[in-house]
N, C-alpha and C positions, 0 to 999 in steps of 0.2 A: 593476500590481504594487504592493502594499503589504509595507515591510519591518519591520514590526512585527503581531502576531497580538494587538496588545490590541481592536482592534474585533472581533475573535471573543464578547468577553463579550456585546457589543450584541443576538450573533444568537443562533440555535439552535444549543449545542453539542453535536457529535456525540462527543467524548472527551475529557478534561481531566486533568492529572498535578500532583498539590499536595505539595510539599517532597521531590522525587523524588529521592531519592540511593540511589548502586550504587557500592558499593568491591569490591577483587578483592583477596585477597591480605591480608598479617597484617601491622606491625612497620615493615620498612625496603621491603620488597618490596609495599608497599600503595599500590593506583593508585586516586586515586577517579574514574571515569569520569565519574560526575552527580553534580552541587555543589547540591543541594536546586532542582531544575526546576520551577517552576510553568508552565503552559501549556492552555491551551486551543482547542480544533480545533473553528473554525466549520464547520456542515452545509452539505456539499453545495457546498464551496471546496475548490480546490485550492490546497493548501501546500506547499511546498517545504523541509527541515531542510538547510540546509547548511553547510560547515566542512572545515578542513582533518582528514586524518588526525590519527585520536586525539584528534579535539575533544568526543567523546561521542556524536555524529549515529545512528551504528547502533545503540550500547548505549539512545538514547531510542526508538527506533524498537523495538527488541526490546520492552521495559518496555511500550509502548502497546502493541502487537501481542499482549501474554501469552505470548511466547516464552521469555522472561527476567524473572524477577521482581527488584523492586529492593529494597534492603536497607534503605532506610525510606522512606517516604511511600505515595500512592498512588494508582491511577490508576483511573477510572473510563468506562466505553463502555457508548453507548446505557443508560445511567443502572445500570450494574451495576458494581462494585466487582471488578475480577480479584483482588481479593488474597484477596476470600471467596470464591473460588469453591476446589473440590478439584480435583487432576489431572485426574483425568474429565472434571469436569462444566467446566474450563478447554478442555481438548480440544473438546467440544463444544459450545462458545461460541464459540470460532476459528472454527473451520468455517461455522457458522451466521451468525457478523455478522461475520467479518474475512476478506478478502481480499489476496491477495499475488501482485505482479509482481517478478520475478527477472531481473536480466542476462542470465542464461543460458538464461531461457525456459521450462526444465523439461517440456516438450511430452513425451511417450510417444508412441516414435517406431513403436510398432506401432499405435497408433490414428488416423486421420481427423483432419483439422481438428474437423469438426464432434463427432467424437465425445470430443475432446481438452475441447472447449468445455463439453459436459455432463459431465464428468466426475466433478464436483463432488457433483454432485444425485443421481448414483448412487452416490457413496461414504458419503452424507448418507443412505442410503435410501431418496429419491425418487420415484418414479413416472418414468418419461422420457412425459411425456404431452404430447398436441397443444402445450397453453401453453409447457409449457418447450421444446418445440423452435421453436416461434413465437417465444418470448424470443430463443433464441438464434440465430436468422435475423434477429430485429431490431439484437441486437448485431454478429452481421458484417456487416448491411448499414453502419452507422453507424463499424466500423471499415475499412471495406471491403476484406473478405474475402468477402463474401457468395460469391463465385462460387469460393474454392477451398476451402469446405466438405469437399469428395470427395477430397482431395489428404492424403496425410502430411508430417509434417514436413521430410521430407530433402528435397521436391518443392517447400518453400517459401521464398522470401528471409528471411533473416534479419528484417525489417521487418515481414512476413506472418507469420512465426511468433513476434512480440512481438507483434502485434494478437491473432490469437488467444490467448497466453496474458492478453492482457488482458479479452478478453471471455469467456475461462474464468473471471478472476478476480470478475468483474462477473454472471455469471450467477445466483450467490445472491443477489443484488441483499444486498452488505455491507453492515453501516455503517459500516466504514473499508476502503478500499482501499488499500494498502500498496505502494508501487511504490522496490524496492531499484536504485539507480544503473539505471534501466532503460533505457538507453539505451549503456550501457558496453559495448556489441559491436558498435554501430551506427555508419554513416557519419555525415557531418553531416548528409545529406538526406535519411537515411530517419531521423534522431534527431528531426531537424523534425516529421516524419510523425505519427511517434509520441507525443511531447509535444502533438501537436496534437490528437491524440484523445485521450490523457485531459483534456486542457483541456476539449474534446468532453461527453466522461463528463461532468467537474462540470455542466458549465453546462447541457446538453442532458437528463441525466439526472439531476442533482440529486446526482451522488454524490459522495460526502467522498472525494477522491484526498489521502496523504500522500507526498511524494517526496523519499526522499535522494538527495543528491547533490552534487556537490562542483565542478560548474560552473555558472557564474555563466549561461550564456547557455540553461542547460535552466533554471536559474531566473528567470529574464524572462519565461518562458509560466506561470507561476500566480499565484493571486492574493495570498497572503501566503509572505513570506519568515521563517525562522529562523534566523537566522546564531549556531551552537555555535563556543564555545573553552575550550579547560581544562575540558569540564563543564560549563559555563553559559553559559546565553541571553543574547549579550552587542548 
């Protein structure tokens, strides 16, 4: 684990934020969340943004993501600029290269493991063909879920249903994967589980995992750390 992201510039960067500031609010009631962030996200590393509440963690995580735009500077993914993109054509640039793991899982609980997993690629208007279910038999075998494919979500442990939202997130093959407190409904030893295959993901599959989160011992399993306060990268 490295707790600095400046040997990110050494490699291939998969996303990078230069004088990033987000303020909310006008006068006296004005909070600046990002204090001018520079940053850059080596390829195919897992990082970790961590920080106490209201240190900025989620509001940088939104900004990289194109959830939230920020009020000056700017960020750029797989070498595109979101700030020039339109609603639309931002919409469909998420979908396409950005992935996202949630606490709470988010699974549709009238679909399949398996069919929860593609899900993606049919919203994207896809094909669901041989490869992609090949894909994604390869991703539950590596998260291992492979065998409760056929299962909905109320029939799976909480741990089985963060694997497969993670290999839902992973089937557009992203180039950010986005993983919010993913572990914040989980024991200590399916959080292990879990951290242990996106760690998986980066190194095995080459993919860019970013993860907020706010304890130090889910941060010990990725390779670069970023510890927010007030806003900035301190």
């Amino acid at each position: 684990m490295t707790t600095t992201t400046q040997q990110a510039t050494q490699e291939t960067v998969a996303a990078s934020a230069r004088n990033l500031t987000k303020t909310y609010g006008q006068g006296d009631a004005q909070v600046h969340a990002l204090r001018g962030i520079d940053l850059d996200l080596p390829r195919g590393r897992f990082t970790a943004i961590m920080g106490p509440s209201g240190s900025g963690k989620s509001t940088l995580m939104h900004c990289l993501a194109g959830l939230d735009g920020p009020s000056d500077g700017t960020v750029t993914v797989a070498g595109t600029a979101l700030g020039s993109l339109e609603d639309d054509a931002l919409t469909i640039f998420r979908r396409e290269h950005i992935g996202f793991v949630f606490q709470s899982f988010n699974l549709l609980p009238m679909l399949t493991a398996g069919e929860n997993i593609v899900l993606p690629l049919e919203l994207g208007g896809r094909r669901i063909d041989d490869a992609a279910r090949e894909r994604a038999r390869m991703l539950a075998d590596i998260l291992g879920v492979a065998d409760r494919l056929g299962h909905r979500p109320a029939e799976l442990s909480g741990g089985q249903q963060q694997r497969v939202a993670i290999a839902r997130a992973l089937i557009t093959e992203p180039d950010l994967l986005f993983a919010d407190e993913p572990t914040g409904n989980l024991d200590s030893t399916t959080s292990a589980e879990v951290l242990d295959h996106l760690r998986r993901s980066a190194r095995e599959l080459g993919q860019t995992v970013v993860m907020v989160t706010h304890e130090r011992d889910a941060a010990a399993y990725t390779d670069y750390v970023v510890t927010m306060q007030d806003g900035r990268i301190v």
